[in-house]
Every structure is written in C-alpha cells, then in structure tokens.
C-alpha positions in Angstrom: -2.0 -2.4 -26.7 1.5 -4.3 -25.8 2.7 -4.4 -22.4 6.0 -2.4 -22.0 8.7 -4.6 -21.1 9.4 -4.1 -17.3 12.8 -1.5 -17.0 15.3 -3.1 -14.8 15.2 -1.3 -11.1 18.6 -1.3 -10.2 20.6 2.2 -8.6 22.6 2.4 -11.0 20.3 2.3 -14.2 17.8 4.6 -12.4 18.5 8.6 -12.0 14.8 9.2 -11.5 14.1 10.2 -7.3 11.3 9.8 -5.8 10.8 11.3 -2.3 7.7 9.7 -0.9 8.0 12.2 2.3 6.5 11.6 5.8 3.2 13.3 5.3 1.4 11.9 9.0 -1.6 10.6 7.7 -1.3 11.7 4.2 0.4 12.2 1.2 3.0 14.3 -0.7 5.5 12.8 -3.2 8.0 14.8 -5.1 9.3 13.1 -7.9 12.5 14.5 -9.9 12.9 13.1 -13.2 14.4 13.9 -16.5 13.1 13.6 -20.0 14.9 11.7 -22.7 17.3 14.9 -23.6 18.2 15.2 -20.0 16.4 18.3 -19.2 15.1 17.7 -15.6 11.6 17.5 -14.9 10.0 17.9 -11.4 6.4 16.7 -10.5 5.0 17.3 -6.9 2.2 15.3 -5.6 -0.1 16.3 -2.9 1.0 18.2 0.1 0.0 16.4 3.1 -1.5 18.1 6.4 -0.4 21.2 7.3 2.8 20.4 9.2 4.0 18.3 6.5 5.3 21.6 4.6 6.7 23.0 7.8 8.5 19.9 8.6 9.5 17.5 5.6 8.2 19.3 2.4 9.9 22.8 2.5 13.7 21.7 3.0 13.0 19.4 -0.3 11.9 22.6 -2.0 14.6 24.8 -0.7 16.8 24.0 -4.3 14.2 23.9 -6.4 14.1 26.6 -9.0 10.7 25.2 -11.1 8.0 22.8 -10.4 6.6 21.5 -13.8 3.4 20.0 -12.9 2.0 20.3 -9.3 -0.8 17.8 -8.6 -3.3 18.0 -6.0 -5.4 14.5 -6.6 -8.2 15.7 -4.3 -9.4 18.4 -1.3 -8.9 15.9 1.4 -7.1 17.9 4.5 -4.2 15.3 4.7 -3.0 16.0 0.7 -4.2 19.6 0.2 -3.0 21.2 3.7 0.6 21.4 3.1 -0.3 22.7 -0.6 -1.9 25.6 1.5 1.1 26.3 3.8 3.2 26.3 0.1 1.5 28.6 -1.2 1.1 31.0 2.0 5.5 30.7 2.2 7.6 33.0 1.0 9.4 29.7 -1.2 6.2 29.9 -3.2 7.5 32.9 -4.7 10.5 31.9 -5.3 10.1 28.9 -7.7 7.9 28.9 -10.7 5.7 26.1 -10.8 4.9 25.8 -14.9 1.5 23.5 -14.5 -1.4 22.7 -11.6 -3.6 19.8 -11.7 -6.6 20.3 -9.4 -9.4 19.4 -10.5 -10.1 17.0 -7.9 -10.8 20.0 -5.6 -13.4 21.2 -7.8 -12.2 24.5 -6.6 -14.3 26.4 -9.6 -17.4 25.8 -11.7 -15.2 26.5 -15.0 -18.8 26.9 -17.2 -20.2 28.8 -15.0 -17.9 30.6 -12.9 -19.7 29.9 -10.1 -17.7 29.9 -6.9 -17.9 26.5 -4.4 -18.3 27.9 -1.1 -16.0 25.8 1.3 -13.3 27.1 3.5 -10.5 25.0 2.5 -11.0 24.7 -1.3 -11.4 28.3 -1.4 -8.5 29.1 0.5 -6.2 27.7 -2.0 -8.1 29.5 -4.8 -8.0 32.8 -3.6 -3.8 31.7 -2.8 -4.0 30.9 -6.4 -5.5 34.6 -7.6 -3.3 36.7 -5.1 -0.5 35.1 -6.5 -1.5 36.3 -9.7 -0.7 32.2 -10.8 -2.6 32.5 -14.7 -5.9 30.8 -14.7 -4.7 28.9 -17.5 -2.6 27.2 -15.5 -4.8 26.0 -13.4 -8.0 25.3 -15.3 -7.9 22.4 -16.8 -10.0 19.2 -16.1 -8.1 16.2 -15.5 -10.0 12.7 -15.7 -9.6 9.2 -17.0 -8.4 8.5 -20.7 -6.0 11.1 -21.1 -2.9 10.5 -22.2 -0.4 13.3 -21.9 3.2 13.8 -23.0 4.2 16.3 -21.1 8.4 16.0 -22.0 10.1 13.8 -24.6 9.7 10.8 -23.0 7.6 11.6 -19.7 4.0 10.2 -20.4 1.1 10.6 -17.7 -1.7 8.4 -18.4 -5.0 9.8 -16.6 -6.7 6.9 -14.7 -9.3 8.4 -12.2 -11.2 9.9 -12.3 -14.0 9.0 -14.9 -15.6 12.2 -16.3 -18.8 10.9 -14.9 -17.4 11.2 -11.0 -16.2 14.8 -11.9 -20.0 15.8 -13.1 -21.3 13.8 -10.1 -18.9 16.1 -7.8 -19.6 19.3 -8.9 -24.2 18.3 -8.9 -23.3 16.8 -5.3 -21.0 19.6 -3.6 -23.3 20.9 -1.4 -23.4 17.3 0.2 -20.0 16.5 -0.3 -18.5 19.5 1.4 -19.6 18.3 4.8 -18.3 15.2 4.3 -15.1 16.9 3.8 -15.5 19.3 6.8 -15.3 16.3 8.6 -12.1 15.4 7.7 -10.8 18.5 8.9 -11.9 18.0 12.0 -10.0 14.3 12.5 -7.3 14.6 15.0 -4.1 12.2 15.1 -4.6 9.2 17.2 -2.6 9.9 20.8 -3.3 7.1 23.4 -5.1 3.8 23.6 -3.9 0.3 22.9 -5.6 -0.5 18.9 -7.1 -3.6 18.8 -4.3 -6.1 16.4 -5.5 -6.9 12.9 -3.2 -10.6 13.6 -6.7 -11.9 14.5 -8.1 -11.4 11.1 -6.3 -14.6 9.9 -3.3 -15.7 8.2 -2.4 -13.6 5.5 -3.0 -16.5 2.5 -6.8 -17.2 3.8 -7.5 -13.2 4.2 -7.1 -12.8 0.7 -9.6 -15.1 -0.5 -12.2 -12.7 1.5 -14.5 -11.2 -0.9 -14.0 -7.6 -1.6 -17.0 -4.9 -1.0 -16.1 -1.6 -0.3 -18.0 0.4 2.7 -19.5 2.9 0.4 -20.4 3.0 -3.1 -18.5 5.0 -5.7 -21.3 7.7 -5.7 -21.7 7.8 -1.6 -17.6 8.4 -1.6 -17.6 11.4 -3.7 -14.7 12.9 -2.1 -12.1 9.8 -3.0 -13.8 8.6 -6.4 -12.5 11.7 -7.6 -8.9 10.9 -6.1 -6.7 11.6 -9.8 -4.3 8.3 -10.1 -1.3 8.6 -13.2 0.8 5.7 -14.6 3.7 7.6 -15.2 5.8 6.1 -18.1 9.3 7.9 -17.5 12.9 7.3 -19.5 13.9 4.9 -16.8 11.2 3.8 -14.9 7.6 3.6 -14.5 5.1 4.9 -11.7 1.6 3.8 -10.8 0.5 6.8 -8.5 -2.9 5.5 -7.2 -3.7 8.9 -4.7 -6.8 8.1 -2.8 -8.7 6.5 -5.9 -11.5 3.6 -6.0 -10.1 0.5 -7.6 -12.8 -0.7 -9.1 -12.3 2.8 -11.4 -8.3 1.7 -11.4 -9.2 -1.6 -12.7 -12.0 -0.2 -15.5 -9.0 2.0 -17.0 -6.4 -0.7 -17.2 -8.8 -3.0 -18.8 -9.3 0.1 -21.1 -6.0 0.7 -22.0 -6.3 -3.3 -22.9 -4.5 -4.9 -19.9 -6.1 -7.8 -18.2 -5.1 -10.7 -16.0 -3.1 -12.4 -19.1 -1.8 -9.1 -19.6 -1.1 -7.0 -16.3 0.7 -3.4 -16.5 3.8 -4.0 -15.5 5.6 -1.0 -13.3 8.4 -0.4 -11.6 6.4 1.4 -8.0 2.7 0.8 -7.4 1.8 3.7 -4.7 -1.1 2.1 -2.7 -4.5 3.9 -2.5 -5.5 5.6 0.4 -2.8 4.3 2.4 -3.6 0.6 2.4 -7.7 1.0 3.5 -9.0 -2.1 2.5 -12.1 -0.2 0.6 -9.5 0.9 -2.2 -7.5 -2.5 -2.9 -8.9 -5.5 -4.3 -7.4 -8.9 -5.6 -9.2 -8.1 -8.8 -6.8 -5.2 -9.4 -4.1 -6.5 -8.1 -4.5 -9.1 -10.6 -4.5 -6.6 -13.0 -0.7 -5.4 -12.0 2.6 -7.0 -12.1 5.4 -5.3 -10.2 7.5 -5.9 -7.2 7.4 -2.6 -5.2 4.6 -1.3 -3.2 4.8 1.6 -1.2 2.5 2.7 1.8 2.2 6.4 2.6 1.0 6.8 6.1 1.8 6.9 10.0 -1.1 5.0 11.5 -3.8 6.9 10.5 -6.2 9.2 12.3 -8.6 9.6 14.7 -11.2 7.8 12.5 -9.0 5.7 10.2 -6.4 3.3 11.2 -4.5 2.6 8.6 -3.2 0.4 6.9 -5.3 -2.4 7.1 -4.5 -6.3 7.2 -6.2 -7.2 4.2 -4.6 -5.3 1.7 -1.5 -6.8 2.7 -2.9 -10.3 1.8 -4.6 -8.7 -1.4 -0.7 -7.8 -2.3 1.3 -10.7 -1.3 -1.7 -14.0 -2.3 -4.0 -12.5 -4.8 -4.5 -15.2 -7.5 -2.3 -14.3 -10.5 0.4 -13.7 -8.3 3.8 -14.6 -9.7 5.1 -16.4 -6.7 8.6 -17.3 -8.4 9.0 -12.7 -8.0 9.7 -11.5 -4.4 7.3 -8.8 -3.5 8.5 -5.5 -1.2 6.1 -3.6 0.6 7.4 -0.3 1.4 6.1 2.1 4.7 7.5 5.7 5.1 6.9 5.3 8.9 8.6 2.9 10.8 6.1 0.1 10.9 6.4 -0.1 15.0 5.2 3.4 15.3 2.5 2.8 12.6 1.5 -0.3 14.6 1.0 2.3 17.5 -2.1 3.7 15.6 -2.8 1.0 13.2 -2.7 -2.2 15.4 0.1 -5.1 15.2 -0.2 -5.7 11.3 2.7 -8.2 10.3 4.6 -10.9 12.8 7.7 -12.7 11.5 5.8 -15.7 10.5 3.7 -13.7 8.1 7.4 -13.2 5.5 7.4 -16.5 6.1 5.2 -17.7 3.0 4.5 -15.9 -0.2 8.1 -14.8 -1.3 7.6 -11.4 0.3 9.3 -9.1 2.5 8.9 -4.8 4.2 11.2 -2.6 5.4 10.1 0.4 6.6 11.1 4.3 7.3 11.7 4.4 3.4 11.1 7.9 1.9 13.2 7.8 -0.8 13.3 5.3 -4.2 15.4 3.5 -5.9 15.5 1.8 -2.8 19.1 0.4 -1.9 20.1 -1.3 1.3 22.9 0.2 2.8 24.5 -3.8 4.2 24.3 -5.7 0.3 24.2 -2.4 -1.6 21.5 -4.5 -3.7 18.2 -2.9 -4.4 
C-alpha cells in the first residue's frame, strides 16, 4: 500500500468541522463532512458523561436534521452516558440518524439472542427498541480490517478492535461488567493539590522509558475493545483512536503496510484514552506522521488523572520524529484547569526543545489563531 500524500491543513482548503466538545472526562466528537459531490455527511462519536448532552452536545444537535453514522466505540460511562441522555430527549426524535456502530458495548449476543444483563448497556438497548430504531441498523459488528466506503469519497478504515477481543468480550462479560460498574461509580476529582508529573523528568529523557502497559490486552477487556477509524475524507484525514490499546493500533497499521519507513500520514491524530500513558507508545508513534494531536479530557476522575507526562514525550521525542515539522498538541480544557486534576504537566521550558508547541480550550478544528489568522 502507498502512503497518501499528506492534504494541506489550511482554513481555507478545509470545509470539513470537527467539534471535539468538552465532554469532562470523556469523549464526544461530531464531525461534519461532505463527500466528493458535496452532499454533507455527519458522523458523531461517543457521547460523553451524562451532562455532556445537557450542556455541550445538544445545542450542536439543535440544526441537525440526519446523523449518518453514530459511533459509540465502547460502554465506558464517560462516552456512552450522553448517548443515553440523546436518546431519552425529545431531539432524538427529531433527527434521523441513518447508521449505529456499537458493537463495542456488546449490547446483544447477535447468534444467540441472548440478552447481557448490565444496567447501562441495557438501557441504551431498550432506548434503541422503544424507539422503534431497525435492528438492522444497529447490528452489525465492527472490528479491525474493514474498510468501508460509506460516501463517495468518505472511507473509514476499521482499526480496533481485532475480532479476537470482540469473542474475548462477549466469553468474559460476566467479569467484565463489574469492571465497568466501577467506572460508573468514579466521581470528578473536587479538592486536593495532585502531586506534579514535572518530577518525572525532562520531556526528551521520559521518552526513552520503556513502554508496558498496566494491564494486559485480555485483563483490559473494556478498552481493547475501544473501535479506532482512520477516516480518509475529501479534504482531510482523521485518526480517531477512542480508548483503544496501541499495541492493537500499531498491529493494524503495520497491516495495512505502514511501518517506520512508511508512517500513515494524517491530518488529526485523536489521542487514546485521553493521553494515559497505558495506550501511547513510541512504537506507535513511530508508526504515524502528522502534526496535530488533540487531547479530549478535563483532568480526569476520581481514579484517573489524566493526561499523563509521558505521552507527551512519547509525542514530541519518539525516535522517527521529524524534528524539521512543528508538532501541536491540542486540549479541549484549558490546560490550567486540567492541571487542577491532572498535576502541573508542561512548564515553558518544556516548548523549549523539540519544535513543539499546545494551546488549549480548542474544541473546534481546522484550528486558526485568531492574532496571525495562520493555522
């Protein structure tokens, strides 16, 4: 396979918007596109908590007449809670969404029928059947190798997760589901001084660290089954990594014949799981040449501070970086009230080396600075 040569990000050349909304400690990303006739297309990703309907998502929605493809990349509360709120709103009747993918939630044994008995997941379902939304719609299994046109010109490559994680999901369920429950029960971070992550080193030596995640792919069930998409659009290019593993990121690229001679390059790389350190290696950023990466979180929760340190210096100093490119790292959260939860995570001296910069409170892409007007 040939690399795609990179598509120039600039305002002007780019009528694709992408809202990456403040979603607390989660996810939702609604992404209006159009295919290569013009016709728009609109993809929503995740939902956040809860509140993130009430208070960011459901203004966005308020002109919207169809979704095309709704995507709920997995059951954790902080991407499927303000799908729940959706769906309980009157707006959910009001625009037709044409496509679900949620098999990540593992909401229904397909083969068997067989219901999976947890609260959550099952909420949505039944939303799903008292809506009367077509099963067809909603069936499908998503995993890794697919390649989907959906529009002329909008393709959605399928890279996590594997089939195997999906079969491993629906044998492990039982177990799973309480790891889930607890998730549920994770409260937003309220007082307390977090320790700073500054003491973990300068950013150049804390990328040589060795990477191991916490938990295996098997023992982190829950995330391995995170869906991630390269989406290949008329004018730009996506890499939408939800809450996915990267050693499964960096098995499909090599797949789909990119290596560290080679590296997909895209326009927006969405970090997984809002820059943990268990889901970003050097190994798969060495696998990935762009210029934009975008953080999706507020500080994290009561058990996850987020986002870590080291997947800052896995961005900026992994080892087929391209030093002569300057590297944005975007936050949807202003990065003094994410430092609040997180911990201090980047001094001034930090932009000093690497040819890299942030800026932070950014919800909405093409990015363009309102002094230079220069993206």
């Amino acid at each position: 396979m040939k690399n795609m040569a990179p598509i120039k990000s600039t305002s002007s050349s780019i009528k694709t918007q992408i809202k990456v909304l403040k979603a607390y400690h989660g996810d939702c990303i609604l992404i209006k596109t159009f295919d290569s006739e013009g016709n728009p297309y609109n993809v929503l990703v995740d939902g956040g908590p809860s509140n993130t309907f009430k208070y960011f998502l459901k203004k966005e929605l308020i002109d919207i007449a169809i979704i095309h493809l709704l995507i709920l990349t997995h059951i954790d509360s902080d991407h499927i809670g303000g799908l729940i709120r959706f769906l309980k709103n009157s707006l959910f009747d009001k625009i037709k969404v044409e496509k679900y993918w949620i098999n990540g939630a593992n909401l229904l044994r397909i083969s068997t029928g067989e219901k999976i008995s947890y609260n959550q997941g099952i909420t949505l379902e039944e939303l799903l059947l008292k809506k009367n939304v077509p099963m067809e719609r909603w069936k499908d299994q998503v995993y890794s190798g697919a390649v989907l046109e959906l529009n002329e010109g909008i393709n959605f490559k399928v890279l996590s997760p594997t089939k195997e994680i999906l079969d491993s999901l629906y044998k492990k369920w039982p177990e799973v589901s309480k790891e889930i429950e607890k998730e549920y029960k994770k409260v937003d971070i309220s007082s307390g001084d977090p320790p700073s992550q500054l003491s973990k080193g300068e950013l150049s030596k804390l990328a040589d660290v060795p990477f191991k995640a916490s938990k295996s792919i098997k023992g982190d069930l829950a995330n391995s089954s995170s869906i991630a998409l390269l989406l290949e659009l008329t004018d730009c290019s996506i890499l939408l990594l939800g809450d996915s593993r990267a050693e499964v990121i960096e098995q499909a690229l090599r797949d789909l014949e990119y290596d560290e001679d080679n590296p997909l390059q895209v326009d927006y790389v969405k970090v997984s799981h809002h820059g943990s350190k268990n889901n970003t290696s050097c190994e798969l950023m060495n696998l990935i040449d762009s210029q934009n990466f975008i953080i999706s979180t507020n500080g994290g929760s009561s058990h996850h501070r987020l986002p870590d340190r080291e997947v800052i210096a896995r961005i900026i100093f992994h080892s087929k970086r391209d030093q002569d490119k300057k590297r944005t790292i975007f936050f949807n959260y202003p990065l003094d009230d994410i430092q609040v939860k997180s911990g201090e995570l980047i001094e001034d001296a930090d932009t000093s080396k690497g040819n890299w910069g942030y800026e932070d409170s950014v919800t909405s892409f093409p990015y363009v600075k309102a002094k230079t007007n220069e993206y």
